[in-house]
C-alpha positions as CSV (number, residue, x, y, z in Angstrom):
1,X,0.0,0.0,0.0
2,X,1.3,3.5,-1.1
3,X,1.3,6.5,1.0
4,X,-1.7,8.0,-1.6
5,X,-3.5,4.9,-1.3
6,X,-3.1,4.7,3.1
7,X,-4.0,8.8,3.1
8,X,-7.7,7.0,1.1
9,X,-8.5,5.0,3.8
10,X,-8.0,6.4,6.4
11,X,-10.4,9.6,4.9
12,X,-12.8,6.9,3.8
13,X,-12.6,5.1,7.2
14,X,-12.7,8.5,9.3
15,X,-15.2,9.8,7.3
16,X,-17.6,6.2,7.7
17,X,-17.3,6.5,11.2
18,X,-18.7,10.0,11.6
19,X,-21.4,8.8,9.4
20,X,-22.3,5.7,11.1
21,X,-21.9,8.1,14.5
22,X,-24.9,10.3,13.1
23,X,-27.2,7.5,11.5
24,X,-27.0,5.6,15.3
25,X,-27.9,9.5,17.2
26,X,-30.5,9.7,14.0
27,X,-29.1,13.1,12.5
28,X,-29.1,11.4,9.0
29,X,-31.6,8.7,7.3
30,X,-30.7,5.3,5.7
31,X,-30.9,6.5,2.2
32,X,-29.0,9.0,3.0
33,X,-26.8,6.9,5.0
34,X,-26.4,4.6,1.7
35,X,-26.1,7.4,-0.1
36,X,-23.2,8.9,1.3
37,X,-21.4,5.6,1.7
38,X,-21.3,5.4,-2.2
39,X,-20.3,9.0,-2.7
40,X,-17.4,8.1,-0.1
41,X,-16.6,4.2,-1.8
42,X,-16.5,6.4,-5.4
43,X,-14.4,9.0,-4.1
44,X,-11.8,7.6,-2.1
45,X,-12.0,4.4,-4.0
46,X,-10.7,2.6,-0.2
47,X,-8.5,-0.9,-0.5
48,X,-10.4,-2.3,2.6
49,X,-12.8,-0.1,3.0
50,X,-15.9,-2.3,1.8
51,X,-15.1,-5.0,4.2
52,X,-15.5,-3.3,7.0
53,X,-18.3,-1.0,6.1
């Protein structure tokens, strides 16, 4: 794993978390839940990052 491709997941990671944080405390809705996790999976394009999400 590269340095580019370590700074990705750990954005994508970081960023999941936050969202999974605010779907549990009901701030955001599944869809948009789901939505944002494929914004995030196209963006950072993660190595692990759909195995654990």
């Amino acid at each position: 794993m590269d340095k580019r491709s370590f700074q990705n997941e750990a954005a994508f990671q970081m960023a999941m978390y936050l969202a999974r944080r605010m779907l549990a405390e009901k701030l955001i809705t599944g869809k948009e839940y789901r939505d944002f996790v494929q914004e995030m999976i196209r963006r950072y394009q993660p190595f692990f990052g759909d195995l654990y999400t």
